[in-house]
C-alpha positions in Angstrom: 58.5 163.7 91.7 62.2 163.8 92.1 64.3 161.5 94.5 63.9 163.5 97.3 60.1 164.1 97.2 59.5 159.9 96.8 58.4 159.4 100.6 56.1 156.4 102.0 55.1 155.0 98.5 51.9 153.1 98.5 52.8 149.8 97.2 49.5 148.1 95.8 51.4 144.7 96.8 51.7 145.5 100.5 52.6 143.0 103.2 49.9 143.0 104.7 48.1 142.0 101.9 50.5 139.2 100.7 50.4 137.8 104.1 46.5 137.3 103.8 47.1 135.8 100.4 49.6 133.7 101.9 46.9 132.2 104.4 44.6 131.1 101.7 45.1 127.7 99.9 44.4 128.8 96.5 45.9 132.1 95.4 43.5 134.9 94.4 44.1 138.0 92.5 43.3 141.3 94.4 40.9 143.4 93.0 41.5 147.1 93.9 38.0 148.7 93.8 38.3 151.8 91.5 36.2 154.7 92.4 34.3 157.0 89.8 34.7 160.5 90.0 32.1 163.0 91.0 30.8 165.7 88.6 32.0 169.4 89.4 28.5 170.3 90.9 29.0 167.9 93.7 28.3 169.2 97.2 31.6 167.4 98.3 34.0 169.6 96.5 32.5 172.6 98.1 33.0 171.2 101.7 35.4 171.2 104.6 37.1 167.6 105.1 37.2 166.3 108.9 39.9 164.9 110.1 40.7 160.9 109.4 40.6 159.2 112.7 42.9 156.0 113.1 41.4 155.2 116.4 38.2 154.4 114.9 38.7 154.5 111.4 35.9 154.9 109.1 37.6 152.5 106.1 40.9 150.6 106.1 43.0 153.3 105.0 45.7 151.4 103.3 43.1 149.7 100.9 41.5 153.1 100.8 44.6 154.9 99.6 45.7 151.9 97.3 42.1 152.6 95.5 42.7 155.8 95.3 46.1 155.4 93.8 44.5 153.4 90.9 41.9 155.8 90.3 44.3 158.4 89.8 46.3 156.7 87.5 43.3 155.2 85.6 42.7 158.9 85.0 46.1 160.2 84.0 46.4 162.3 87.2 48.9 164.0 89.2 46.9 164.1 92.7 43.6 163.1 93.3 41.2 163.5 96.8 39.1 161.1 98.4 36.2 164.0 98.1 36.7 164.1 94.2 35.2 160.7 94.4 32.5 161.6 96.8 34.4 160.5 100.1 34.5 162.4 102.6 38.0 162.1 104.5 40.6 164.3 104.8 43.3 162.3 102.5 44.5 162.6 99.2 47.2 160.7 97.0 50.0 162.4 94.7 52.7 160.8 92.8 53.6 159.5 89.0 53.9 155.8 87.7 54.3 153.2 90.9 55.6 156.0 93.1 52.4 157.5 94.9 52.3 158.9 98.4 49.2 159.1 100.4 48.5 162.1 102.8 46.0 161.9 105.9 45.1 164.7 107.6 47.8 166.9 105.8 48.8 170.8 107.0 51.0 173.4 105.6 53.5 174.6 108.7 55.2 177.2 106.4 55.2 178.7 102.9 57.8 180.6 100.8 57.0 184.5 100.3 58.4 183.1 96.7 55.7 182.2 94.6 55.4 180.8 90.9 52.1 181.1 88.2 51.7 177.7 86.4 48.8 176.3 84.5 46.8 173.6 86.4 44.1 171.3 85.1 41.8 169.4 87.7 40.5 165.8 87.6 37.3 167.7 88.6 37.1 169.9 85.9 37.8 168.4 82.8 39.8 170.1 79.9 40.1 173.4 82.3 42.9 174.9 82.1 44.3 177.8 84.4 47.1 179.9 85.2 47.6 179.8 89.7 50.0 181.4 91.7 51.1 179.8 94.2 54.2 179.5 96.9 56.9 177.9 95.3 58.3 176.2 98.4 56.4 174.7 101.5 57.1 172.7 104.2 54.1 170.0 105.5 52.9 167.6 108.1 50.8 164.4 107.6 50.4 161.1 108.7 50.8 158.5 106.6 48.4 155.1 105.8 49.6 153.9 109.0 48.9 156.9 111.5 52.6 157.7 111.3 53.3 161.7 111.4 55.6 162.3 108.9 57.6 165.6 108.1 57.8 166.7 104.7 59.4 169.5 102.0 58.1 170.1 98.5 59.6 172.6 95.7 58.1 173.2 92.1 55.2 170.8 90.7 55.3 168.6 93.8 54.5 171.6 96.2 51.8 172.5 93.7 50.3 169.1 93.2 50.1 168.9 97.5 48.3 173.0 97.6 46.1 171.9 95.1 45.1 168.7 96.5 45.1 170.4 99.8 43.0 173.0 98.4 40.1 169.9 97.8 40.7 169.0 101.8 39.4 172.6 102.3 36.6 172.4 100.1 38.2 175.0 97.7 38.5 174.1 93.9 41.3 176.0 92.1 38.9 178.2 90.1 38.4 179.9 93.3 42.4 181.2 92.7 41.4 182.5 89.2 41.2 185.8 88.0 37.5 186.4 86.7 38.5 187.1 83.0 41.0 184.4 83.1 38.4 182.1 84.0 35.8 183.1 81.0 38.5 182.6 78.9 39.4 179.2 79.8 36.0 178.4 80.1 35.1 179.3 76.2 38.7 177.1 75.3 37.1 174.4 77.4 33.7 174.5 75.6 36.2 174.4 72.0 37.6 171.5 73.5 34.7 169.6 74.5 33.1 170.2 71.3 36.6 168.6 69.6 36.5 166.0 71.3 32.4 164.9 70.7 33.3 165.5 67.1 36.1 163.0 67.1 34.2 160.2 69.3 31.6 160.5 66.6 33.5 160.2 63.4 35.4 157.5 65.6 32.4 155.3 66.4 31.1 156.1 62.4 34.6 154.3 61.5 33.8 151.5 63.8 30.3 151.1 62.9 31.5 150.8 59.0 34.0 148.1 59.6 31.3 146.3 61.9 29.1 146.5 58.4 31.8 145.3 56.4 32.7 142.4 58.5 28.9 141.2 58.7 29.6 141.6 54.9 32.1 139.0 54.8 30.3 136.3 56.6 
């Protein structure tokens, strides 16, 4: 995200939170609940989101975003949505390092006839890889943690990330976008993938299991 695009970052140290800390006599560390991701299958993914309701909200949504922030990063992600962890509200978080921005009940106003074909990979969809088109500009609405409507504009990745994560609101996953031999392609690279990888964990926990051996050796 670039200078412009950095817009209501979640702080995991809010002050809200460091006021309730502040109350207590003995300072206690704040555990942000990390949530696990739901397998491809799920039914959530395939689902419309309803709208987030601040009058009579179902969770706290600052804590909610703030855990979804750290799930994201625990991952390595760009973007991730509450229903790619099996919660059904219409939010999602985007953003790099400490700078992440949380969307409720986001909309597209307008799009670019301009459009650009990157590769995207999916929290959802491990190691799958695909080429989408997409508008290359857009201009969007949201609120933000605290009920706020907000008015934004996103270029490049950033416009991406927010269709894409937008896209999980709507209960659409980006293979959807694919074209069908594009997609069995990138599905036999995945399976290559996967396969490289089980190969590795298992000469990785042979090397671990060897030096466990040796040290018992030594005692």
């Amino acid at each position: 995200m670039n200078e412009k695009d950095k817009l209501d970052v979640i702080r995991i140290n809010t002050d809200a939170w460091q006021h309730d800390l502040a109350k207590s006599t003995q300072v206690e560390k704040v555990n942000i609940e990390i949530f696990p991701l739901v397998p491809e299958t799920h039914p959530a993914l395939k689902r419309m989101m309803p709208n987030f309701d601040f009058n009579n909200p179902p969770v706290d949504p600052n804590k909610f975003a703030s855990s979804l922030v750290e799930t994201c990063k625990r991952h390595n992600g760009l973007g991730l949505s509450a229903n790619q962890c099996g919660y059904e509200y219409r939010v999602f978080v985007m953003g790099s390092g400490d700078d992440y921005v949380a969307f409720f009940n986001p909309v597209i106003v307008w799009s670019s006839e301009e459009t650009l074909k990157m590769e995207e990979g999916c929290l959802s969809f491990l190691d799958l890889f695909l080429n989408i088109e997409r508008p290359a500009r857009i201009k969007v609405v949201y609120q933000d943690y605290a009920g706020e409507t907000k008015e934004a504009e996103f270029t490049g990745l950033t416009a991406r990330c927010f269709q894409h994560e937008l896209d999980h609101m709507n209960g659409i996953v980006y293979t959807h976008h694919a074209k069908p031999l594009s997609l069995q392609m990138a599905i036999k690279k995945r399976s290559k993938l996967t396969e490289k990888r089980r190969k590795l964990q298992k000469q990785l926990m042979s090397k671990v299991k060897n030096v466990s051996k040796q040290m018992a050796g030594l005692r």
